[in-house]
CHARMM-style PDB file with segment names, atoms N, HN, CA, C and O in Angstrom:
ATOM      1  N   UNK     1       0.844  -1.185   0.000  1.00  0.00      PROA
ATOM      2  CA  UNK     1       0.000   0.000   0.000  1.00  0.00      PROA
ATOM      3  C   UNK     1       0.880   1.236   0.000  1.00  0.00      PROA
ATOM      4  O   UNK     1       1.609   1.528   0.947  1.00  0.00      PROA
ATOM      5  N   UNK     2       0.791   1.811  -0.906  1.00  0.00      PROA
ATOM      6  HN  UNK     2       0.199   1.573  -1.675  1.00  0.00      PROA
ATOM      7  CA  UNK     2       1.382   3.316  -0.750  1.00  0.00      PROA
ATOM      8  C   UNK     2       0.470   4.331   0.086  1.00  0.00      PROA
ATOM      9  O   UNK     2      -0.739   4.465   0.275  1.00  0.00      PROA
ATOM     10  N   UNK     3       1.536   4.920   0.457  1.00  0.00      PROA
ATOM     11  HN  UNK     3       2.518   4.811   0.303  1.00  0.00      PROA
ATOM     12  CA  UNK     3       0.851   5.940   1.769  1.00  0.00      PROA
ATOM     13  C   UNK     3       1.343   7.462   0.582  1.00  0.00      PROA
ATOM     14  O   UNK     3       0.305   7.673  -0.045  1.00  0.00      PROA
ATOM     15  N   UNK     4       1.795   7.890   0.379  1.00  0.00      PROA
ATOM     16  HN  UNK     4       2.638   7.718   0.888  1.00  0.00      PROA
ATOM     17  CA  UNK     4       2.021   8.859  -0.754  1.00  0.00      PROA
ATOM     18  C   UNK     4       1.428   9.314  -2.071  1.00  0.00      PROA
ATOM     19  O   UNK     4       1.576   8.433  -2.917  1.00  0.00      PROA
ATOM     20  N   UNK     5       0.986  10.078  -2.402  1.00  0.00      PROA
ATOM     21  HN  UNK     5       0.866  10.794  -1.714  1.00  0.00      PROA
ATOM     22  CA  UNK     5       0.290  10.141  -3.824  1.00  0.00      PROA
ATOM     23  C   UNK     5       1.349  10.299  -4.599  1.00  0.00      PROA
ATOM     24  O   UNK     5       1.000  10.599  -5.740  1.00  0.00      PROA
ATOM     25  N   UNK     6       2.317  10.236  -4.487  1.00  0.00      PROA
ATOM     26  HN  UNK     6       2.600   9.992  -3.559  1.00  0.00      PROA
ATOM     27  CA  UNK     6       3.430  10.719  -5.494  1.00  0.00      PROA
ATOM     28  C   UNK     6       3.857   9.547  -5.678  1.00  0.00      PROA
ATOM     29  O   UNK     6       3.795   9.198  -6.856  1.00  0.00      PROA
ATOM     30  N   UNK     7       4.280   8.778  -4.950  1.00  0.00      PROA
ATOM     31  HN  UNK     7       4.330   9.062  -3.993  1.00  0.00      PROA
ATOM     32  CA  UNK     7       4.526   7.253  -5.165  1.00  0.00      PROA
ATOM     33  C   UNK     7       3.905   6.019  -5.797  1.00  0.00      PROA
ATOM     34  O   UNK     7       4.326   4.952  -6.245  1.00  0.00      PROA
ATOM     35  N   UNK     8       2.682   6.635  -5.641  1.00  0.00      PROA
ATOM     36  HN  UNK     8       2.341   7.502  -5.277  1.00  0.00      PROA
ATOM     37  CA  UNK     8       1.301   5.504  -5.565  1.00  0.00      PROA
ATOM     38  C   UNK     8       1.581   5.474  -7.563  1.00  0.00      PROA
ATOM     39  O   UNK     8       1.850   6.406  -8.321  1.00  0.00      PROA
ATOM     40  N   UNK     9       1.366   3.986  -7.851  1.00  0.00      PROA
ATOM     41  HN  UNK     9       1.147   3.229  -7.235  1.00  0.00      PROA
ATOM     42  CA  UNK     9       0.635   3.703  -8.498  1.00  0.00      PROA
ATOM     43  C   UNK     9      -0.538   3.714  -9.821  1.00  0.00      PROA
ATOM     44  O   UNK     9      -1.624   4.052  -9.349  1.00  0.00      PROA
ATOM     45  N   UNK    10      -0.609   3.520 -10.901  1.00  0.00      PROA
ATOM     46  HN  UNK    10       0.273   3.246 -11.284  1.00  0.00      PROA
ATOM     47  CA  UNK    10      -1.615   3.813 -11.401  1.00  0.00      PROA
ATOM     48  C   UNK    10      -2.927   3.186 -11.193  1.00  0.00      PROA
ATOM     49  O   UNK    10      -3.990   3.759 -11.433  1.00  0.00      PROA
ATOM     50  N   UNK    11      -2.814   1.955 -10.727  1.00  0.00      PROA
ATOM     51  HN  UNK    11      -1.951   1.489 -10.533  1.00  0.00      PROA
ATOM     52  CA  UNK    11      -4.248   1.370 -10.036  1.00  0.00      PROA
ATOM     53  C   UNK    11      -4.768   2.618  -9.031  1.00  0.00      PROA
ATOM     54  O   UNK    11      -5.865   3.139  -9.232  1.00  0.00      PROA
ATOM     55  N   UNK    12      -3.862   3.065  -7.901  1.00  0.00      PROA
ATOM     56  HN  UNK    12      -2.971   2.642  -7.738  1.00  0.00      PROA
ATOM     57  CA  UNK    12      -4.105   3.897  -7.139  1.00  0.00      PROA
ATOM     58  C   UNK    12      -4.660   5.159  -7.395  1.00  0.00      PROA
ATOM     59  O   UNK    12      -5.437   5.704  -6.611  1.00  0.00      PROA
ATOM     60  N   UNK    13      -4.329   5.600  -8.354  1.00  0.00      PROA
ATOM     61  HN  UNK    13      -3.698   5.157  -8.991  1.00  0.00      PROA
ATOM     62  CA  UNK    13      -4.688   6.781  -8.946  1.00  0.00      PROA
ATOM     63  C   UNK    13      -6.010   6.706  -9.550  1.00  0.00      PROA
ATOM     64  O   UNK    13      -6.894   7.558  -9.468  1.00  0.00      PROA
ATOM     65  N   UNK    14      -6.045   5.722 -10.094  1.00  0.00      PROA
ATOM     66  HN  UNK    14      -5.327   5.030 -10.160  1.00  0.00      PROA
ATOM     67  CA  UNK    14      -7.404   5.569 -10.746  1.00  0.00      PROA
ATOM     68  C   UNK    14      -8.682   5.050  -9.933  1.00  0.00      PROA
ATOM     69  O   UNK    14      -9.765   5.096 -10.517  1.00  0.00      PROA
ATOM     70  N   UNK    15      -8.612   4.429  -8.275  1.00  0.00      PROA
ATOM     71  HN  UNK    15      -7.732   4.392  -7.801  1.00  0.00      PROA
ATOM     72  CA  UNK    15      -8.747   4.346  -7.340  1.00  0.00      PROA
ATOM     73  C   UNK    15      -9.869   5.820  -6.821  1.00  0.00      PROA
ATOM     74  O   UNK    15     -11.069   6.012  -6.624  1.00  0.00      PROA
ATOM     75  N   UNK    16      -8.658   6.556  -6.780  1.00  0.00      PROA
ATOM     76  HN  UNK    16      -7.683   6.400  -6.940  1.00  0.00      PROA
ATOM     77  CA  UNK    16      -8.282   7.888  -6.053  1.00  0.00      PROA
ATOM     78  C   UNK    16     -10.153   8.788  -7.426  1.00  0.00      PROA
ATOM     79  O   UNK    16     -11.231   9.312  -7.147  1.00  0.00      PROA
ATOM     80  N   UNK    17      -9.630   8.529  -8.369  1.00  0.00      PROA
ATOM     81  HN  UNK    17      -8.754   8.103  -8.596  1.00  0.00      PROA
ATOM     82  CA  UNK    17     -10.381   8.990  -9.181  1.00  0.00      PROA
ATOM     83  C   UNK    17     -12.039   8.995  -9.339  1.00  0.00      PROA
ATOM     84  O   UNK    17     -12.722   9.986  -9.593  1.00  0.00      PROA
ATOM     85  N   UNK    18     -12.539   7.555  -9.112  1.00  0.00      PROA
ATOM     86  HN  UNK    18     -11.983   6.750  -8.906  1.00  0.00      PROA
ATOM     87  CA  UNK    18     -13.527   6.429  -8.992  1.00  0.00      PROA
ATOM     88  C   UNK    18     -13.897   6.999  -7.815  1.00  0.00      PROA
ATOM     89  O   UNK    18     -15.128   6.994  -7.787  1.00  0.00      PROA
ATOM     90  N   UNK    19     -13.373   7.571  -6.662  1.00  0.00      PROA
ATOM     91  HN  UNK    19     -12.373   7.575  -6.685  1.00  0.00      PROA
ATOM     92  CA  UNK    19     -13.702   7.586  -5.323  1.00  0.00      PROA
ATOM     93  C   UNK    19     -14.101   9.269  -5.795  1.00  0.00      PROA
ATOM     94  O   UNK    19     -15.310   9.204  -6.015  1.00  0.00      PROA
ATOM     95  N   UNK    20     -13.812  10.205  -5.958  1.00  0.00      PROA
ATOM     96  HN  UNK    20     -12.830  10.258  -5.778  1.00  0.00      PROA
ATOM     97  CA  UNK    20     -13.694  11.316  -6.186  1.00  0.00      PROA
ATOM     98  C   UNK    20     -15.512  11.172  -7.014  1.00  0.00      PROA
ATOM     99  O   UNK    20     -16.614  11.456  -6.544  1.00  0.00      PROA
ATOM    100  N   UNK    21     -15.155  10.675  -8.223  1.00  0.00      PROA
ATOM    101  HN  UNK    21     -14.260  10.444  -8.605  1.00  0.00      PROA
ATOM    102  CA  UNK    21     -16.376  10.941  -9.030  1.00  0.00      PROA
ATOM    103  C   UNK    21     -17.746  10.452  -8.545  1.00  0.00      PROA
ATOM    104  O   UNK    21     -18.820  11.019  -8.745  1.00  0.00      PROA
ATOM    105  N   UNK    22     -17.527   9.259  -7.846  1.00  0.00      PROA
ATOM    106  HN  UNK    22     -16.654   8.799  -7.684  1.00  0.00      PROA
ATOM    107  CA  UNK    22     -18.756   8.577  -7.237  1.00  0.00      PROA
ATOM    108  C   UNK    22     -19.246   9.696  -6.123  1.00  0.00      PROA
ATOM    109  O   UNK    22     -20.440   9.692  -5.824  1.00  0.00      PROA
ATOM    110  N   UNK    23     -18.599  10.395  -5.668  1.00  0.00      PROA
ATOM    111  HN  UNK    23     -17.629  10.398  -5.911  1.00  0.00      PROA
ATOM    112  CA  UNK    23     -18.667  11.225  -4.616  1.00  0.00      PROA
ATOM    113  C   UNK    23     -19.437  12.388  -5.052  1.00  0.00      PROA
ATOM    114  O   UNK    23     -20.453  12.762  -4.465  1.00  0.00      PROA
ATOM    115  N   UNK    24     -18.858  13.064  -6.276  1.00  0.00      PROA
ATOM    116  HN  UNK    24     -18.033  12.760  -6.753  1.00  0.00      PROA
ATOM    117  CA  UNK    24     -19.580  13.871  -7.069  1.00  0.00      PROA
ATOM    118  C   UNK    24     -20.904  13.628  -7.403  1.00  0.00      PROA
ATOM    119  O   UNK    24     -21.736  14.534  -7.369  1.00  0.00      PROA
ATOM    120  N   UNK    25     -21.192  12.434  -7.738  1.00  0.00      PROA
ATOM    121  HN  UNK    25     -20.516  11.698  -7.765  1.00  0.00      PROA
ATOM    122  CA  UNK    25     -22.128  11.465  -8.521  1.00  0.00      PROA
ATOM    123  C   UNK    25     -23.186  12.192  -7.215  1.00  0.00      PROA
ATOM    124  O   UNK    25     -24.004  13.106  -7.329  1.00  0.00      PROA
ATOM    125  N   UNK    26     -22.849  11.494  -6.149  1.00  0.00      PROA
ATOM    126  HN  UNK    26     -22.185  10.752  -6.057  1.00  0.00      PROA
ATOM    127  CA  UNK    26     -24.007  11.555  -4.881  1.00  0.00      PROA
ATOM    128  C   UNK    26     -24.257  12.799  -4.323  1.00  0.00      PROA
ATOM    129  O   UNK    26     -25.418  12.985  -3.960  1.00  0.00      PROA
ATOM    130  N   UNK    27     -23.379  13.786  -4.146  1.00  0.00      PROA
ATOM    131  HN  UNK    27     -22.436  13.635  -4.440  1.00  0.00      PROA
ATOM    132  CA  UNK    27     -23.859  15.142  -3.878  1.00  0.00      PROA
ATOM    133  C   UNK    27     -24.574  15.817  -4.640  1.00  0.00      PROA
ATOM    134  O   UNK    27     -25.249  16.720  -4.146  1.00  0.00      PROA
ATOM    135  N   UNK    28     -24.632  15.506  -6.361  1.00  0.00      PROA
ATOM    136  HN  UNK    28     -24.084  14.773  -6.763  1.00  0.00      PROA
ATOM    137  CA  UNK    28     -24.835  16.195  -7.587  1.00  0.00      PROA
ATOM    138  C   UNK    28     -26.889  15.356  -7.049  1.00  0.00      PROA
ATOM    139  O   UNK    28     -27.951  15.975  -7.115  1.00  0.00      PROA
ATOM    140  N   UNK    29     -26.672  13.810  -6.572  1.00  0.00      PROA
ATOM    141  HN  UNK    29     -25.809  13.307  -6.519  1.00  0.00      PROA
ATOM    142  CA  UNK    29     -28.172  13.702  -6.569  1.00  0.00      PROA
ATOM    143  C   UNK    29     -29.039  13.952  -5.506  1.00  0.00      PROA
ATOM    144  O   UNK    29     -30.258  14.125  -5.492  1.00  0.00      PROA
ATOM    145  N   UNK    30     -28.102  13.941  -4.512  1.00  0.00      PROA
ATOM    146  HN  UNK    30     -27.112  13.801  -4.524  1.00  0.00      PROA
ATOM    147  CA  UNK    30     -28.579  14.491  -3.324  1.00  0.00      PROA
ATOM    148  C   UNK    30     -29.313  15.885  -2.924  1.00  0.00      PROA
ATOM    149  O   UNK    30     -30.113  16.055  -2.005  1.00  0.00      PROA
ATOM    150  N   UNK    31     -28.807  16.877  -3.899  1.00  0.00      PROA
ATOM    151  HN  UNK    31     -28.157  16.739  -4.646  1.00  0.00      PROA
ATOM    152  CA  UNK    31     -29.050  18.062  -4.025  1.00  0.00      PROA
ATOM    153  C   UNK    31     -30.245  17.859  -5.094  1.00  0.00      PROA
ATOM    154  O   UNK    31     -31.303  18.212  -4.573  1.00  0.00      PROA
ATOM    155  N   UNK    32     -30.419  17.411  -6.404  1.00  0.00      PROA
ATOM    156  HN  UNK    32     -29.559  17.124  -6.828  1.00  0.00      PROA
ATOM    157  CA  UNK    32     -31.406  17.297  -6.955  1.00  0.00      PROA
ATOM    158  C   UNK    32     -33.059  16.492  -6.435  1.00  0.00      PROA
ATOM    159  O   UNK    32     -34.180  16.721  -6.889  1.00  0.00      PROA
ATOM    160  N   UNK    33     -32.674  15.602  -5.435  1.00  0.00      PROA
ATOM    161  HN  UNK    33     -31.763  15.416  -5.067  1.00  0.00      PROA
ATOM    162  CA  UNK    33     -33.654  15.271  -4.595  1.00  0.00      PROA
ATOM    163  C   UNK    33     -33.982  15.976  -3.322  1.00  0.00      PROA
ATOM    164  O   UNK    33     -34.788  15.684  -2.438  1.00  0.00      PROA
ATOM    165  N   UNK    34     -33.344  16.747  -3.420  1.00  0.00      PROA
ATOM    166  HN  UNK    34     -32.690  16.984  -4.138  1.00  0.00      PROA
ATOM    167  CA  UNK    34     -33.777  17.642  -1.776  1.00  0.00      PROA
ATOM    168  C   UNK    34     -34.418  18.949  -2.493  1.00  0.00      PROA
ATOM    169  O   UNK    34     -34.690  19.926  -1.795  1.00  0.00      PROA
ATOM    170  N   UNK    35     -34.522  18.953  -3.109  1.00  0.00      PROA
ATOM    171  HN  UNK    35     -34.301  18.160  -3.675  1.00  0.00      PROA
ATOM    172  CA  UNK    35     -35.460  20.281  -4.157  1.00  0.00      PROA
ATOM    173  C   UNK    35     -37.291  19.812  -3.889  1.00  0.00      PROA
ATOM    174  O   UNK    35     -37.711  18.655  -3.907  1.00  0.00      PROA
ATOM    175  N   UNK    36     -38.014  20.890  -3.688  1.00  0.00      PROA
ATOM    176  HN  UNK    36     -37.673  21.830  -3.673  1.00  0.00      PROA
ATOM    177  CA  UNK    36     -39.424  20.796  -3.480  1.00  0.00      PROA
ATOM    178  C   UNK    36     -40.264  19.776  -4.755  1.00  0.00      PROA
ATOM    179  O   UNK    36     -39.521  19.789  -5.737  1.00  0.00      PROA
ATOM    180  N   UNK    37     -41.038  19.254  -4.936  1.00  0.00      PROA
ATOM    181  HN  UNK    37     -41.641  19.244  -4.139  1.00  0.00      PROA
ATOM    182  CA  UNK    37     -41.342  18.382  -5.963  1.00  0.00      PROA
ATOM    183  C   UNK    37     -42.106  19.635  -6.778  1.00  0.00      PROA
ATOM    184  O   UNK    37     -41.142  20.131  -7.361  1.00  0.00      PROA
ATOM    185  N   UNK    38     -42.837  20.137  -7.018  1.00  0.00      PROA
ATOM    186  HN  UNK    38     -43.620  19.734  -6.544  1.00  0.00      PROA
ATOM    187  CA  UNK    38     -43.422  21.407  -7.522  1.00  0.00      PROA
ATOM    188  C   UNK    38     -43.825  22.695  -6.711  1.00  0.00      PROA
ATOM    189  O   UNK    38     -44.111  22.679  -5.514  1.00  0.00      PROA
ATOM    190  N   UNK    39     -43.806  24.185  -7.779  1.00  0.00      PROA
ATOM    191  HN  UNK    39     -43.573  24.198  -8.751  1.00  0.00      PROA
ATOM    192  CA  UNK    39     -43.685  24.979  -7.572  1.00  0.00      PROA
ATOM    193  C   UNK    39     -45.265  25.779  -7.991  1.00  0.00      PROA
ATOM    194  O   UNK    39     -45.589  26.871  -8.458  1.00  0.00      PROA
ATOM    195  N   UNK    40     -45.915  24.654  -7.568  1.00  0.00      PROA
ATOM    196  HN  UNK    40     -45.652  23.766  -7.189  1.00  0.00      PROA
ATOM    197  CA  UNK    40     -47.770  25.408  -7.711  1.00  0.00      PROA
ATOM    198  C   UNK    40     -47.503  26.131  -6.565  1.00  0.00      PROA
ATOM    199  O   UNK    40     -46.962  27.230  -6.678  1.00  0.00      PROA
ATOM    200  N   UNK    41     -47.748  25.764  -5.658  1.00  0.00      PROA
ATOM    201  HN  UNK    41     -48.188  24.871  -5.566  1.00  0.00      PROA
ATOM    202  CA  UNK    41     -48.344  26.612  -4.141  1.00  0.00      PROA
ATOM    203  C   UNK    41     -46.736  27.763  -3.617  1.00  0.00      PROA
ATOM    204  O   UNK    41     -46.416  28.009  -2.454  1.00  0.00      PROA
ATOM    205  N   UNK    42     -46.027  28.246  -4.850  1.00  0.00      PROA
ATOM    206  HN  UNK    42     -46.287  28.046  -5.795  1.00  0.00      PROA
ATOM    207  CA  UNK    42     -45.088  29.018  -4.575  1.00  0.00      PROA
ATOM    208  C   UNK    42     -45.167  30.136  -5.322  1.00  0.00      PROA
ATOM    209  O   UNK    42     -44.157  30.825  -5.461  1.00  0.00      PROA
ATOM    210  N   UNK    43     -46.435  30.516  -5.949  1.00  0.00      PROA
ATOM    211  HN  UNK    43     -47.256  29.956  -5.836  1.00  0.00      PROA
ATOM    212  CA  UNK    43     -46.485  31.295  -6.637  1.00  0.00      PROA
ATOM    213  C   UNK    43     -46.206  32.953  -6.346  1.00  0.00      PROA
ATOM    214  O   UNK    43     -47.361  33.220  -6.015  1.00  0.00      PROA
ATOM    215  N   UNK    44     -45.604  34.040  -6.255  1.00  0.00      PROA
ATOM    216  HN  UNK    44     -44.666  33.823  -6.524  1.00  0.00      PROA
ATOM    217  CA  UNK    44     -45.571  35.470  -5.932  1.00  0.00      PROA
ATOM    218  C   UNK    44     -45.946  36.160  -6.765  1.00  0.00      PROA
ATOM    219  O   UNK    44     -45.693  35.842  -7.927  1.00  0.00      PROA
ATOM    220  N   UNK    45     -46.589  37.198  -6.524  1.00  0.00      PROA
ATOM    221  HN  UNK    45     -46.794  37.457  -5.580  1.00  0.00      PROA
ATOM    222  CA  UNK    45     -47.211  38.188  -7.451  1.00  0.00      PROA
ATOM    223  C   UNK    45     -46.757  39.453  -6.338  1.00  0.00      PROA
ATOM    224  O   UNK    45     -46.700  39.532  -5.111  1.00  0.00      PROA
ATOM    225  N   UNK    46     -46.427  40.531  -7.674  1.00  0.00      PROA
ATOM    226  HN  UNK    46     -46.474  40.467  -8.670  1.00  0.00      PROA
ATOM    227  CA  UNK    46     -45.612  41.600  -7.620  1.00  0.00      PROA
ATOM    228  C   UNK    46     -46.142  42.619  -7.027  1.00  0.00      PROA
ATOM    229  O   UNK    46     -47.217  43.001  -7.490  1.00  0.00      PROA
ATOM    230  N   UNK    47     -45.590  43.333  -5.891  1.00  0.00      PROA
ATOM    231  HN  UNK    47     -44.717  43.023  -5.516  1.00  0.00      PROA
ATOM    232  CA  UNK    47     -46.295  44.051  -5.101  1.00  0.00      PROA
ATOM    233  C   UNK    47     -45.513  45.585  -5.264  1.00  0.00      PROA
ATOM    234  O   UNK    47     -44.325  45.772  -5.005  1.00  0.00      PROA
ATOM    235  N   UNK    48     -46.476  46.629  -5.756  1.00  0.00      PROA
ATOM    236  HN  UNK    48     -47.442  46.477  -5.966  1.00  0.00      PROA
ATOM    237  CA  UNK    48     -45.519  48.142  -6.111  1.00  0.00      PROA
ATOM    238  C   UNK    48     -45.797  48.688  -4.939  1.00  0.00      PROA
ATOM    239  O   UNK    48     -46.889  48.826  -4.388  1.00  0.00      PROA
ATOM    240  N   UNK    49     -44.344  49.100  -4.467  1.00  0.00      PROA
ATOM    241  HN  UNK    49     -43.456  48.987  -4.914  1.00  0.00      PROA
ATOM    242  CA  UNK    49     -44.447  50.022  -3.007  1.00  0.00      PROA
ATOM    243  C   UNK    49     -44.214  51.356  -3.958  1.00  0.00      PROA
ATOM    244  O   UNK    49     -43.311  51.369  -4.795  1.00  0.00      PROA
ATOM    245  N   UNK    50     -45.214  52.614  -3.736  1.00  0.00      PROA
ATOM    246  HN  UNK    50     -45.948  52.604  -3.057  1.00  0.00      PROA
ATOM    247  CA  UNK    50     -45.150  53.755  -4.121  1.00  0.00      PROA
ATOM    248  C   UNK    50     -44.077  54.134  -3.129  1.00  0.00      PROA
ATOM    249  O   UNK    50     -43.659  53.332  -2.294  1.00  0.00      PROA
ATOM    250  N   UNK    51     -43.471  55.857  -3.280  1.00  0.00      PROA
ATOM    251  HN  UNK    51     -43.810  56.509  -3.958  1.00  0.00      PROA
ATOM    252  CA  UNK    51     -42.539  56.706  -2.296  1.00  0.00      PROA
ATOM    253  C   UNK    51     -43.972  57.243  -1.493  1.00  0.00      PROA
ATOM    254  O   UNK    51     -45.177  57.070  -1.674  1.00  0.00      PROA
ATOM    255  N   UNK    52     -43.308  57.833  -0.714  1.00  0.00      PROA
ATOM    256  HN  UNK    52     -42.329  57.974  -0.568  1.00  0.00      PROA
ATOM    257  CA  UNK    52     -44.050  58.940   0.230  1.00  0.00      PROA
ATOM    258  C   UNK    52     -43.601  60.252   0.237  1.00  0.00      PROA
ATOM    259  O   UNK    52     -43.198  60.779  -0.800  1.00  0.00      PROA
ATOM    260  N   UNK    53     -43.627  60.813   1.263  1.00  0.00      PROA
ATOM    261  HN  UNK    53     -43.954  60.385   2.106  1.00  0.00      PROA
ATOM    262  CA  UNK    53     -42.928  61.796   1.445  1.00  0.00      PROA
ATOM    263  C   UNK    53     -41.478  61.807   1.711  1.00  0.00      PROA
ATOM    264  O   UNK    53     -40.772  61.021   2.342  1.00  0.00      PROA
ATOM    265  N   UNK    54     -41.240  62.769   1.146  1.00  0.00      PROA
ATOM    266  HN  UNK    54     -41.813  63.407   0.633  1.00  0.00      PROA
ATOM    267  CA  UNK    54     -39.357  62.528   1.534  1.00  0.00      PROA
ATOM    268  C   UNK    54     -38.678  62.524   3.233  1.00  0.00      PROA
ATOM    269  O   UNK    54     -39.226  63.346   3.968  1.00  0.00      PROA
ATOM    270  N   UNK    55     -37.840  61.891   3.716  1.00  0.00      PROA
ATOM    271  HN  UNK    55     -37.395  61.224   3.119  1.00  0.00      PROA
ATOM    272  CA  UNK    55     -37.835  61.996   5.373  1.00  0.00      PROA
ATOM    273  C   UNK    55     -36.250  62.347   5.394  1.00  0.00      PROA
ATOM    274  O   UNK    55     -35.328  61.843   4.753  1.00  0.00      PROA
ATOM    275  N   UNK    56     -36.260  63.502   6.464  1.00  0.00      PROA
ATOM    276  HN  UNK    56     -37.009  63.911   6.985  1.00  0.00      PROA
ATOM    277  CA  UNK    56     -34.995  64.309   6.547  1.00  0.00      PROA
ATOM    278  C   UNK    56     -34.255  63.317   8.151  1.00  0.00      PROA
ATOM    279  O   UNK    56     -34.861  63.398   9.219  1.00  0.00      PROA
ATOM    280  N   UNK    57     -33.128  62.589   8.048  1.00  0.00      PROA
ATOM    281  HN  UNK    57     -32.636  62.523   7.180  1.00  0.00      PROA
ATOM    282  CA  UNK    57     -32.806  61.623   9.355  1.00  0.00      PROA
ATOM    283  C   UNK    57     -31.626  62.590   9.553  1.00  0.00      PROA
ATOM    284  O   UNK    57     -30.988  62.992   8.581  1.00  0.00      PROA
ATOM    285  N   UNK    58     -31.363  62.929  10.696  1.00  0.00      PROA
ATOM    286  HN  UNK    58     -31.882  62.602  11.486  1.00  0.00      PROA
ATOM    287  CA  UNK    58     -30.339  63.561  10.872  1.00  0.00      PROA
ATOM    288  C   UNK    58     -29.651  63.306  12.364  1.00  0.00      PROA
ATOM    289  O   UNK    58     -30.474  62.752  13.094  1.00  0.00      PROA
ATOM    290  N   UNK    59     -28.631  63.501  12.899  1.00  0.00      PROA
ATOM    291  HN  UNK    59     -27.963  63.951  12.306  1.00  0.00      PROA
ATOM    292  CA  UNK    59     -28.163  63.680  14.284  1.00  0.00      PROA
ATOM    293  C   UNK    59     -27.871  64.647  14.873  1.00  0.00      PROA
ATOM    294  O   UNK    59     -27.717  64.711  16.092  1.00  0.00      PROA
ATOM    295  N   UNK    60     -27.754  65.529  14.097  1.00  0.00      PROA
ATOM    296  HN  UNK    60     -27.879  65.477  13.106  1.00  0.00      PROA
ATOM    297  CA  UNK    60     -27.191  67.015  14.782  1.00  0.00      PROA
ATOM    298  C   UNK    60     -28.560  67.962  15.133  1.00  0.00      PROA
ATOM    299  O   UNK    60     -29.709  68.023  14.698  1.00  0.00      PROA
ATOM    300  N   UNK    61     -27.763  68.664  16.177  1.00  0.00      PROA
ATOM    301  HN  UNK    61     -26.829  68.614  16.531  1.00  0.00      PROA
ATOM    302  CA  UNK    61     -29.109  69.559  16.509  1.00  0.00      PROA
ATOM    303  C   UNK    61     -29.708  71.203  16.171  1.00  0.00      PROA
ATOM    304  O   UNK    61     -30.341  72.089  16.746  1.00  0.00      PROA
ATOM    305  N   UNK    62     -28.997  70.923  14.746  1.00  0.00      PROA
ATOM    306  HN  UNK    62     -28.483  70.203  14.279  1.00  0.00      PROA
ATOM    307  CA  UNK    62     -28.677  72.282  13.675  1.00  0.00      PROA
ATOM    308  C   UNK    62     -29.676  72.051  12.907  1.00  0.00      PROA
ATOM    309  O   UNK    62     -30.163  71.057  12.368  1.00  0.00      PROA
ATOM    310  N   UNK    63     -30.062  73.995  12.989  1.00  0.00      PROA
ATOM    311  HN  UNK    63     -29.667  74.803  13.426  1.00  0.00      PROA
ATOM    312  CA  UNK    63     -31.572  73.742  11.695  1.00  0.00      PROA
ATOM    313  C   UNK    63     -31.459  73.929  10.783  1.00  0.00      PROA
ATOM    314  O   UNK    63     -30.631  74.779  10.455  1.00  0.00      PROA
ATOM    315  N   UNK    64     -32.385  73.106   9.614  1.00  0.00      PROA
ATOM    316  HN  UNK    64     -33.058  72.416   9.881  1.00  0.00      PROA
ATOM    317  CA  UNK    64     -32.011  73.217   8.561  1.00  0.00      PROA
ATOM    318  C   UNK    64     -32.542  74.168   7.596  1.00  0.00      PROA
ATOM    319  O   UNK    64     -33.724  74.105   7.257  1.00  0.00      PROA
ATOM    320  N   UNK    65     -31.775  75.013   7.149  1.00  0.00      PROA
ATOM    321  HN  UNK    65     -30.815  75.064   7.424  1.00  0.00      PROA
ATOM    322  CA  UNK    65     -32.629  76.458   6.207  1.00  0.00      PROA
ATOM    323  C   UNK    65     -32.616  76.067   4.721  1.00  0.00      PROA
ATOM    324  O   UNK    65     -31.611  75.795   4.064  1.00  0.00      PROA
ATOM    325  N   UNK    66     -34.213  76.084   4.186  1.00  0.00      PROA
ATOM    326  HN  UNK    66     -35.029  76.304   4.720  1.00  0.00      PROA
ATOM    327  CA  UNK    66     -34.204  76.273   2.851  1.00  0.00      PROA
ATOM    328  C   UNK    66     -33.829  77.195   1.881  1.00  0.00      PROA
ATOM    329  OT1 UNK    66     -34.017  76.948   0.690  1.00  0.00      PROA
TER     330      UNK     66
END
């Protein structure tokens, strides 16, 4: 058994590879099954916030002249 990747093998490597992709394989479906099954009861409809009046925020206790 090689303990080194530099040393190791081409069985090992290809090993190393197989382990990597299968890994990919299962996160890639794991994530596609943890998704909601449909998107009926998610529907949003667009809500317009008008302005108001303009609001002066300030900290100081200086007045302000138009």
């Amino acid at each position: 058994m090689n303990h080194s990747i530099y040393s190791a093998d081409r069985a090992t490597h290809l090993k190393v590879v197989v382990v990597a992709l299968v890994a990919g394989i299962a996160v890639a479906g794991l994530g596609i099954t943890a998704r909601t099954g449909s998107d009926e009861g998610l529907t949003q409809t667009a809500r317009v916030i008008k302005a108001g009046k303009p609001v002066v925020v300030t900290s100081a206790n200086a007045s302000l002249v138009r």
